[in-house]
N, C-alpha and C positions, 0 to 999 in steps of 0.2 A: 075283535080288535087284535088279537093275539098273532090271526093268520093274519091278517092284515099287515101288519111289521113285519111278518114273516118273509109277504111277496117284496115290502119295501125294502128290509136287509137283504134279501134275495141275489135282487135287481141293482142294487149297491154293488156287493158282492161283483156281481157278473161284470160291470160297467167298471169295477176297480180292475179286474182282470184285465179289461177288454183292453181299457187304457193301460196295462202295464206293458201288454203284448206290441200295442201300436208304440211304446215308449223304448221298445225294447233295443231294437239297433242302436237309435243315437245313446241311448245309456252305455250300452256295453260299450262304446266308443269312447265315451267320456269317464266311464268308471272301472272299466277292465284294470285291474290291476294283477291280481294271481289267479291259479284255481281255481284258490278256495273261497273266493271273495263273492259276497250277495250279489253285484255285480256279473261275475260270468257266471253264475245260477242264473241270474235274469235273463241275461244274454241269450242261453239257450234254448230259453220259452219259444225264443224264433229263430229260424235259419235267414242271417242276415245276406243278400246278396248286392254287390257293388251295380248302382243304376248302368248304364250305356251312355260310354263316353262319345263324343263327336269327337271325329279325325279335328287335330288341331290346323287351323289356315294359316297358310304360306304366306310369310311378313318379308314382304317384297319394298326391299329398302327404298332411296329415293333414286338415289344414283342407279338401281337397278331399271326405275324407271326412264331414266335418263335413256343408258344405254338401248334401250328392247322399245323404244317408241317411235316411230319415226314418220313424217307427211305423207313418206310413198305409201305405206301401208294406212295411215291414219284417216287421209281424205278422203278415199273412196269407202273405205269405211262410216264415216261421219254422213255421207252424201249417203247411203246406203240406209244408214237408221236414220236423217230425217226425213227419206222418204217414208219408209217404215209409218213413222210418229205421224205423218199426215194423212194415213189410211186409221188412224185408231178407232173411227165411227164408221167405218163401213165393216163389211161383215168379215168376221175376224179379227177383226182387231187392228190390223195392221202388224201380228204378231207378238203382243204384246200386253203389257197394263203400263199406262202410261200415266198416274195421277200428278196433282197438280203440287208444286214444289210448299215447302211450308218457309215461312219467315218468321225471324225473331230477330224484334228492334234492340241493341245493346247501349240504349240512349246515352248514359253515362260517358262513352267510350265513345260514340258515334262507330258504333260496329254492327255488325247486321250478322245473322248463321242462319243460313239454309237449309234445310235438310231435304235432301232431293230422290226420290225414289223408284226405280224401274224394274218390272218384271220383262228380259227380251227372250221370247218362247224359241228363236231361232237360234239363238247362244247358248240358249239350255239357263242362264245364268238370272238372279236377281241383284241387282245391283244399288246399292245405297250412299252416297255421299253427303257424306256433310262439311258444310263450308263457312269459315268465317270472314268475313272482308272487313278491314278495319282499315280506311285510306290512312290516319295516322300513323300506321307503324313507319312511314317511311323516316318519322324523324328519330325511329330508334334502331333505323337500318336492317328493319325487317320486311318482309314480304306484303300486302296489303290483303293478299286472298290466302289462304290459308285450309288446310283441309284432310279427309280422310276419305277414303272409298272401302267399301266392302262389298265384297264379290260371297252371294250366296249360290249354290245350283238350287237352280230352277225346279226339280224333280224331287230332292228329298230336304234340303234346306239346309243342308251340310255347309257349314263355311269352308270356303276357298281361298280368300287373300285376304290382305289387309293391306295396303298400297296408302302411300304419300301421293294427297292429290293436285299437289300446288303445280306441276310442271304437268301433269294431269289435265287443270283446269285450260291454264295459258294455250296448250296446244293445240287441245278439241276449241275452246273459243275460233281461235286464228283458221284451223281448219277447217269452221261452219261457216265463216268470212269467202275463204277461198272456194266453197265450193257455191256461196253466193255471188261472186265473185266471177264465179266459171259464167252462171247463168243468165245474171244481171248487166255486167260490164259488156261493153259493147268491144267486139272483135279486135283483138291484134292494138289493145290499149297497152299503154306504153310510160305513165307518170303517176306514180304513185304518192300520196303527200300521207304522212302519219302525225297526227296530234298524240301529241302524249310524247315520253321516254323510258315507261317502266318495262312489266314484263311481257304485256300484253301487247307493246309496241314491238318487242324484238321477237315475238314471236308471229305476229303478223309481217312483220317484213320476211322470216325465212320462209311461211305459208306461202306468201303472195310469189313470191322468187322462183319457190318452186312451179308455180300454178302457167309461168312466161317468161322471157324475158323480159326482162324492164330497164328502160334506156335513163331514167333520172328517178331517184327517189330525193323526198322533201321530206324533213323533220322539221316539229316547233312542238315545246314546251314552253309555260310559264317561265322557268329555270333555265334563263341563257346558260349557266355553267354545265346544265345534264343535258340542255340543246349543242353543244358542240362535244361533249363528252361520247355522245350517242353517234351523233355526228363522225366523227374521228376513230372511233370504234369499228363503226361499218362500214365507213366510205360513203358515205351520202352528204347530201346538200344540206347543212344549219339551217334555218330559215330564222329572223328575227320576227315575225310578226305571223299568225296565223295567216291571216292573210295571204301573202308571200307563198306559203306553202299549199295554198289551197286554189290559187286560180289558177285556171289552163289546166289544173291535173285531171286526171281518168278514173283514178279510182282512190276513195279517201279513204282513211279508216282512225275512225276517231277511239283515241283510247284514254280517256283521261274521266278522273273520279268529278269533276266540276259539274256544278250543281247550276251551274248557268251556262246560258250557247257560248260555243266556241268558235260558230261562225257564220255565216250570212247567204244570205240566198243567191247576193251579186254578185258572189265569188263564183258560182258555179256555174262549170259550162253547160249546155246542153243535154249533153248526151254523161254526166260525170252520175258515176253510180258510189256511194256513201254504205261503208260498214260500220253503223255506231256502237261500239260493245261497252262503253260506261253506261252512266245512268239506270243503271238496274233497280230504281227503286224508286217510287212516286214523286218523289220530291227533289230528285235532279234532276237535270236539263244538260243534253251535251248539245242539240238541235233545236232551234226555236221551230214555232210554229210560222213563221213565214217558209222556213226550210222546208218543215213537212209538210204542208201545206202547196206547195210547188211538186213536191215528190211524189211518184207513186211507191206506196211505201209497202212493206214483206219484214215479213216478220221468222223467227220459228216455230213459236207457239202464243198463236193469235190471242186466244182467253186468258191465258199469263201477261203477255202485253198489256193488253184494255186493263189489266190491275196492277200492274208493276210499272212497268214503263213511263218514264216521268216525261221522257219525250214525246209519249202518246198522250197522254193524262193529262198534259197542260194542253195540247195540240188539239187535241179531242178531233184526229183526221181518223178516217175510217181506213182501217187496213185494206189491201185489197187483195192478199192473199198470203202465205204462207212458203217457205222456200221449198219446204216437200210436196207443196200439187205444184209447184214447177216442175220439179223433179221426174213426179210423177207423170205429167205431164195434163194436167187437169186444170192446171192457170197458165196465162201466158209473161213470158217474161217482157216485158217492154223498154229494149236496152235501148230503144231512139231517144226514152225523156230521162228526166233524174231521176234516181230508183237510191231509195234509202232499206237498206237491210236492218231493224232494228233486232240485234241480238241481246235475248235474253239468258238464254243456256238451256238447255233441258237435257233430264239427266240418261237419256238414252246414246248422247252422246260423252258423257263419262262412262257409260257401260262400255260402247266396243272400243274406247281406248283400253281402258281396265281389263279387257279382256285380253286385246292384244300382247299386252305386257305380261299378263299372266301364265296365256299359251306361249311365250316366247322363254320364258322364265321356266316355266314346266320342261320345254324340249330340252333347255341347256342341264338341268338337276337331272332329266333322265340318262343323256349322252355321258354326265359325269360319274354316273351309278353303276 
């Protein structure tokens, strides 16, 4: 009995130590006070060493984004990763890891946050954003999409930026428009009609601008006061009625948060190719199913569609391809009938913005060093 207690005070013993040793750093942290104090006796039991910091990441303001982001650079970039993204099942990847974006419903609020996530192996970079879109903010004179990007390297996981993604978001949107746009729209088109007046409307019209010239453009909103406001801003045609703004034109691009169609099948001509960039979530509708249903429709990323897209989801039309095997050149584009582009985002296209910005933001902190 005797040895017995012995092993068991022992083994106490050893395990009080063991535990004093492992206690020892954060104590002498919290109780170092002199010398002579039980505290720096403790302390000494072990040689404390400071873990391994990571380089801190470059907080790349908005305005910084502003200035260093631009279509000349942005499009062919954009066009470049969704080709990329439509190689992701063939061998290699496409480059990349491309999973599938997550959602969270903010019911209360009627807000939605995204978190969207991409590894691009040719950028070297991992990139992350997350995004909130709340349609309401507009009655507190706020932004509707809202959001963050972080730029990780690809190779050791070092953070690199931290970037404002709202002018981020608007841009690569309008830029995966224009470069569906390029592909879809049929030659030397000339009438642009935009539904909507927020930011995703003014940044499709400077997209599209740059992508041709364009001999009339057409606006309509709900909001006759932000239809001529936009209107008078830009130099383009009010339209009072969707309508109005939709027949005879070449190429549309619907930007509006409405949870129901905003327009009609006998609006459109022939040959009119449709960029729908609202309805990102099952349960809106920017295009009814007589629309899509008439259209041959393209998407960015087909399996996010079939679950996201309210314009798919009520429509229940079958995609028939993806705007990167155009790209690629593995579908064909069929600019003769109606061609609807239904975008949804994906985030390999907030990566080569993000990166743009970042490599342009790097050059200038070097040259000023």
């Amino acid at each position: 009995m005797q040895s017995t207690r012995r092993i068991v005070g022992g083994g106490c013993i050893y395990l009080a130590c063991w535990g004093l040793r492992r206690l020892a750093p954060k104590l002498q942290g919290i109780f170092h006070r002199s010398n002579n104090s039980s505290a720096t006796i403790l302390g000494n039991l072990v040689p404390y060493k400071m873990a391994h910091t990571s380089p801190q990441p470059c907080l790349i303001s908005p305005a910084q984004v502003v200035e260093n982001l631009t279509y000349k650079d942005l499009i062919p970039a954009v066009e470049q990763g969704l080709g990329n993204f439509s190689k992701r099942n063939e061998e290699g990847g496409g480059g990349g890891i491309y999973p599938q974006r997550t959602m969270m419903k903010i019911e209360e609020h009627n807000g939605h946050v995204f978190v969207m996530p991409v590894v691009s192996s040719a950028d070297n970079i991992i990139a992350t954003k997350i995004v909130a879109i709340f349609p309401n903010n507009a009655k507190n004179n706020l932004s509707s999409h809202m959001g963050t990007i972080i730029l990780n390297d690809a190779t050791t996981g070092v953070p690199r930026a931290v970037m404002d993604a709202e002018h981020i978001t608007a841009m690569r949107t309008a830029a995966a428009s224009a470069v569906a746009t390029k592909y879809l729209a049929r030659d030397g088109w000339q009438t642009l009609a935009i539904l909507g007046a927020g930011s995703q409307a003014v940044a499709h019209l400077h997209a599209l601008k740059h992508m041709t010239t364009i001999r009339e453009v057409r606006v309509w909103t709900r909001s006759s006061e932000k239809c001529q406001a936009f209107a008078q801003k830009f130099d383009v045609k009010a339209c009072e009625t969707a309508q109005e703004a939709v027949t005879g034109a070449d190429v549309i691009a619907t930007c509006t948060s409405s949870h129901t169609p905003v327009l009609e099948s006998s609006w459109l001509k022939p040959s009119a190719h449709i960029n729908c960039v609202g309805a990102c979530v099952p349960w809106a509708q920017e295009l009814g199913a007589e629309v899509m249903k008439k259209a041959v429709v393209y998407t960015d990323n087909t399996p996010g569609a079939y679950k996201e897209s309210g314009d798919i989801v009520h429509s229940k039309v079958t995609v028939f391809a993806e705007i990167g095997e155009v790209i690629n050149g593995t579908k064909e584009a069929k600019r003769d009938e109606i061609t609807v582009f239904k975008s949804q985002g994906v985030a390999v296209e907030d990566a080569v913005a993000a990166k743009l910005v970042y490599d342009k933001v790097s050059v200038l902190k070097d040259m000023k060093s």
